[in-house]
N, CA and C atoms as an extended XYZ file, in Angstrom:
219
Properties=species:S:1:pos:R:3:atomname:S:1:resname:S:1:resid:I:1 pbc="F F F"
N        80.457      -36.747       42.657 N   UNK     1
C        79.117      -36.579       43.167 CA  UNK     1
C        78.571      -37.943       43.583 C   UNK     1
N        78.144      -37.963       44.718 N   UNK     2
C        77.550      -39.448       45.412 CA  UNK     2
C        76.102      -39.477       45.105 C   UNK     2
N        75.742      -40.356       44.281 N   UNK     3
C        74.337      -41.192       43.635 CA  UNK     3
C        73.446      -41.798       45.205 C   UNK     3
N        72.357      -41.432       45.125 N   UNK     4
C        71.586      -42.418       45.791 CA  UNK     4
C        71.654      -41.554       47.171 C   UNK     4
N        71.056      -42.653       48.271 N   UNK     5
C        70.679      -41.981       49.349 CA  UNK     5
C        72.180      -42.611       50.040 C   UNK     5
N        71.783      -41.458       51.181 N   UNK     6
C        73.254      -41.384       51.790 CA  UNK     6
C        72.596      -41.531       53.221 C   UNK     6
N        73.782      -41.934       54.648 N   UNK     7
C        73.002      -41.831       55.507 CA  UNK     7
C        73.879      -41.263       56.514 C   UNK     7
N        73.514      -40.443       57.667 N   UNK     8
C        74.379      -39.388       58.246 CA  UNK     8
C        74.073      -39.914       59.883 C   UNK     8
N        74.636      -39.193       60.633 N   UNK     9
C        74.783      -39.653       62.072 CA  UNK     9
C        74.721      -38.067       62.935 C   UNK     9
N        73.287      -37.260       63.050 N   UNK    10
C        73.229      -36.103       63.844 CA  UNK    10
C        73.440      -36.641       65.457 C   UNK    10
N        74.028      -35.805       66.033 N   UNK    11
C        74.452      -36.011       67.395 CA  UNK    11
C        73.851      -35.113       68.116 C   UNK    11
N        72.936      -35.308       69.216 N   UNK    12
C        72.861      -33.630       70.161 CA  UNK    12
C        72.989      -34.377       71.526 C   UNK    12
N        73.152      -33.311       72.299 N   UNK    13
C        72.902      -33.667       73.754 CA  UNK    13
C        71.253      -33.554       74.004 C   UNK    13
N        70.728      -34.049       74.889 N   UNK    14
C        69.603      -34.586       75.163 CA  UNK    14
C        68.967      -33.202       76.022 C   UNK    14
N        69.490      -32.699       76.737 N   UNK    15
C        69.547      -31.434       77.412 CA  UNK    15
C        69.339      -30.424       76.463 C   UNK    15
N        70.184      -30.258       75.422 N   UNK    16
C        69.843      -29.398       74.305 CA  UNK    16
C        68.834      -29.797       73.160 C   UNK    16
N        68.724      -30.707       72.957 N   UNK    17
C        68.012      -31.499       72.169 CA  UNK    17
C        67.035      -32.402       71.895 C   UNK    17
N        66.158      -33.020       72.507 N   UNK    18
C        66.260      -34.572       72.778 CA  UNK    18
C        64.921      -35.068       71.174 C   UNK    18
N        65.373      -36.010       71.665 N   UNK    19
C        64.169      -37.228       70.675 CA  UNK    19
C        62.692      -36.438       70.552 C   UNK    19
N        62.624      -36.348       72.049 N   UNK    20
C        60.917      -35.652       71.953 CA  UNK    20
C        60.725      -34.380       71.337 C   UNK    20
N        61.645      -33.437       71.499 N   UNK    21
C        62.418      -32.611       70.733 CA  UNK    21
C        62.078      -32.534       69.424 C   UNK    21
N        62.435      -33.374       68.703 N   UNK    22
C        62.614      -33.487       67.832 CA  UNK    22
C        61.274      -34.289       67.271 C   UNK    22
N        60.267      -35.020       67.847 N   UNK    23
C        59.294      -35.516       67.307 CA  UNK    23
C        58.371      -34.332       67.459 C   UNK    23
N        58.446      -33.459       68.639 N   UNK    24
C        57.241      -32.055       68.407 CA  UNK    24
C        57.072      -32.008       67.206 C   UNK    24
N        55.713      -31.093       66.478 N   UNK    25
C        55.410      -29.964       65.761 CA  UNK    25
C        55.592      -31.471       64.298 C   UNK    25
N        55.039      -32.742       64.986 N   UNK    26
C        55.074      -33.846       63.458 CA  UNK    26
C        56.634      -33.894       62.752 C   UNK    26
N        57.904      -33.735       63.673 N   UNK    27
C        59.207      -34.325       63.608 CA  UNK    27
C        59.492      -33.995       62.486 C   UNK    27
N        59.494      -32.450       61.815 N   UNK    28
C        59.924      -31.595       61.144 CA  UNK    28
C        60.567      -30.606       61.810 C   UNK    28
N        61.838      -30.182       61.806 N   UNK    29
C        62.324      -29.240       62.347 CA  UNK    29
C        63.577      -28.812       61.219 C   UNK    29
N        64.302      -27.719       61.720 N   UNK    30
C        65.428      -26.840       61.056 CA  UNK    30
C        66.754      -27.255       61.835 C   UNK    30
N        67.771      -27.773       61.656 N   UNK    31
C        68.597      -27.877       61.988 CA  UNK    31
C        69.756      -26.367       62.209 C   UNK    31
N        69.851      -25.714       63.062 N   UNK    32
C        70.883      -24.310       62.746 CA  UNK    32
C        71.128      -24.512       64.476 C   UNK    32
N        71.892      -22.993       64.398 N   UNK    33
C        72.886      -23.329       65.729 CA  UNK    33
C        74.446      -24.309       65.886 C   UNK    33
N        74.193      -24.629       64.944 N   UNK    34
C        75.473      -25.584       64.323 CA  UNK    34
C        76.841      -24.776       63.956 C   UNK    34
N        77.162      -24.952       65.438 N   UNK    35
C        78.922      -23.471       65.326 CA  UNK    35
C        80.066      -24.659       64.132 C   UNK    35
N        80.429      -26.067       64.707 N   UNK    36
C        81.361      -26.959       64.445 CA  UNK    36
C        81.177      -26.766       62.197 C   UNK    36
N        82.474      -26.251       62.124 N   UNK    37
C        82.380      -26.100       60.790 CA  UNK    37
C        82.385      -27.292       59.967 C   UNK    37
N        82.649      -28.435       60.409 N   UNK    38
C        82.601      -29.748       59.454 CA  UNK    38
C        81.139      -30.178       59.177 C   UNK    38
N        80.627      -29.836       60.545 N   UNK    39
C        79.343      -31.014       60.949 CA  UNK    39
C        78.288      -29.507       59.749 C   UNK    39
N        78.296      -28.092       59.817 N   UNK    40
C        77.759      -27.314       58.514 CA  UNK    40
C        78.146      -27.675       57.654 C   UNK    40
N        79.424      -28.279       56.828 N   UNK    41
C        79.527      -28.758       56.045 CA  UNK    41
C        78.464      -30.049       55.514 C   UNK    41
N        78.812      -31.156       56.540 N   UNK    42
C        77.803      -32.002       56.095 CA  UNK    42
C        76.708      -31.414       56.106 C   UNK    42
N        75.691      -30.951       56.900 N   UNK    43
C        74.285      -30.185       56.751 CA  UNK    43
C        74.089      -30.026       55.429 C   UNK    43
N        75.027      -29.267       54.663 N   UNK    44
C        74.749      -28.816       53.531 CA  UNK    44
C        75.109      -29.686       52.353 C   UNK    44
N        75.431      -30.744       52.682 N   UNK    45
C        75.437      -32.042       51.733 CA  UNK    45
C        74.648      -33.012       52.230 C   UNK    45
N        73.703      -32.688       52.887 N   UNK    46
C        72.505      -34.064       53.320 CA  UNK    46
C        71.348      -33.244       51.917 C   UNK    46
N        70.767      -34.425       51.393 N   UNK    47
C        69.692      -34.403       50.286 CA  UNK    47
C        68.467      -34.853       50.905 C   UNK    47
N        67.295      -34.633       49.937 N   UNK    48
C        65.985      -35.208       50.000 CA  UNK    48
C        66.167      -36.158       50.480 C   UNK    48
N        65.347      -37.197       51.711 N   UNK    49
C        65.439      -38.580       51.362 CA  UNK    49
C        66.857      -39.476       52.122 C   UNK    49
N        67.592      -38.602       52.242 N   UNK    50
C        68.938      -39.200       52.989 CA  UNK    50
C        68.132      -39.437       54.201 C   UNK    50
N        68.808      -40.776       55.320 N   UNK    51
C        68.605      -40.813       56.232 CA  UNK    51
C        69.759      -40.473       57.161 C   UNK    51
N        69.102      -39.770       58.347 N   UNK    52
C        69.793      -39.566       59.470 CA  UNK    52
C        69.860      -40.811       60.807 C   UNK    52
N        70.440      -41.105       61.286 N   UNK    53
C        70.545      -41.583       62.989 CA  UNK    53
C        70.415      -40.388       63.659 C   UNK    53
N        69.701      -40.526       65.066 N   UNK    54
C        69.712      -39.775       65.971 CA  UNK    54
C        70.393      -39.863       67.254 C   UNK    54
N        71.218      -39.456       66.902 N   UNK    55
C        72.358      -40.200       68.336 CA  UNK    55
C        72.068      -38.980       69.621 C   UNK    55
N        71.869      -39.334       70.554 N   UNK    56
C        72.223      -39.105       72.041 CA  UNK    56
C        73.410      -38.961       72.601 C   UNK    56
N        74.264      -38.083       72.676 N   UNK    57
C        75.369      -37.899       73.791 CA  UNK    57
C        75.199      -37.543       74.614 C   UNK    57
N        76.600      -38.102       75.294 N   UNK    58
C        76.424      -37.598       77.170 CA  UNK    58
C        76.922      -38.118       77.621 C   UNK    58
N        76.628      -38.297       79.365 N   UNK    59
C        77.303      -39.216       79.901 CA  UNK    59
C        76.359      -40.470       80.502 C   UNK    59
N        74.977      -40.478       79.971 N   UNK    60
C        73.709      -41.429       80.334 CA  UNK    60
C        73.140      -41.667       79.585 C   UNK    60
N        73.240      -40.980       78.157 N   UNK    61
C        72.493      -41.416       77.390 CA  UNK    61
C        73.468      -41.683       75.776 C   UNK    61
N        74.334      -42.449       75.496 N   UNK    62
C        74.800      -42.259       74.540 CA  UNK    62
C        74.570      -43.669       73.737 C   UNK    62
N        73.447      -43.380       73.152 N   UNK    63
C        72.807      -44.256       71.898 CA  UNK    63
C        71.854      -43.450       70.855 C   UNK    63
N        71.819      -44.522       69.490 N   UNK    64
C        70.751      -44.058       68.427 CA  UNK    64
C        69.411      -44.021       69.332 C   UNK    64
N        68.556      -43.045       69.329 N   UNK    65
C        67.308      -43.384       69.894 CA  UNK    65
C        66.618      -43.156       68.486 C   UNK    65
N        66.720      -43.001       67.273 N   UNK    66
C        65.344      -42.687       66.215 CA  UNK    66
C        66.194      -42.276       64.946 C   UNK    66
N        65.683      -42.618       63.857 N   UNK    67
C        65.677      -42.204       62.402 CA  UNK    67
C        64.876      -41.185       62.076 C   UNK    67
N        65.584      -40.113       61.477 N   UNK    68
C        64.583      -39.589       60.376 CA  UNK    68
C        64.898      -39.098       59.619 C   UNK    68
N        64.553      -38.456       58.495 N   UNK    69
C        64.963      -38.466       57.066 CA  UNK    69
C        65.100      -37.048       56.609 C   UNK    69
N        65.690      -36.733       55.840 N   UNK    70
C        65.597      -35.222       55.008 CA  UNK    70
C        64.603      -34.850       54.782 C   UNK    70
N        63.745      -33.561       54.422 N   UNK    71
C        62.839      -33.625       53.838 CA  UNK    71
C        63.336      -32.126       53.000 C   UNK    71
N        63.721      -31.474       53.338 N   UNK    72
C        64.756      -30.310       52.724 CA  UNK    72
C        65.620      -29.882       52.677 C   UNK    72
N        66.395      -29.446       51.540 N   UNK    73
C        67.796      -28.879       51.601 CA  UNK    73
C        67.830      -27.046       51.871 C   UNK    73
């Protein structure tokens, strides 16, 4: 069992996803839609408090644009 905060690397396409996206509605949202069985795996091992990267893929946009954190499991 891993102690302490952990920190993860969510990926979306910007088209499906983006930053602003994700800051709507005070940058609380639900993560689902998630077919890739590893990346549900991790989902369900991110905790309170862990931080995420927000990575951008593609073919124009592929960088971290923003942090944000767990707030539920």
């Amino acid at each position: 069992m891993v102690k302490g905060k952990q920190y993860w690397l969510l990926k979306t396409e910007p088209g499906e996803w983006s930053w602003e996206d994700q800051a709507a509605n005070g940058g609380v949202t639900k993560w689902d839609g998630v077919k890739n069985k590893q990346a549900q795996k991790h989902l369900k091992s991110m905790k309170v408090g862990d931080l995420c990267f927000f990575y951008h893929s593609g073919a124009t946009a592929r960088r971290v644009v923003g942090v944000v954190s767990v707030v539920r499991e």
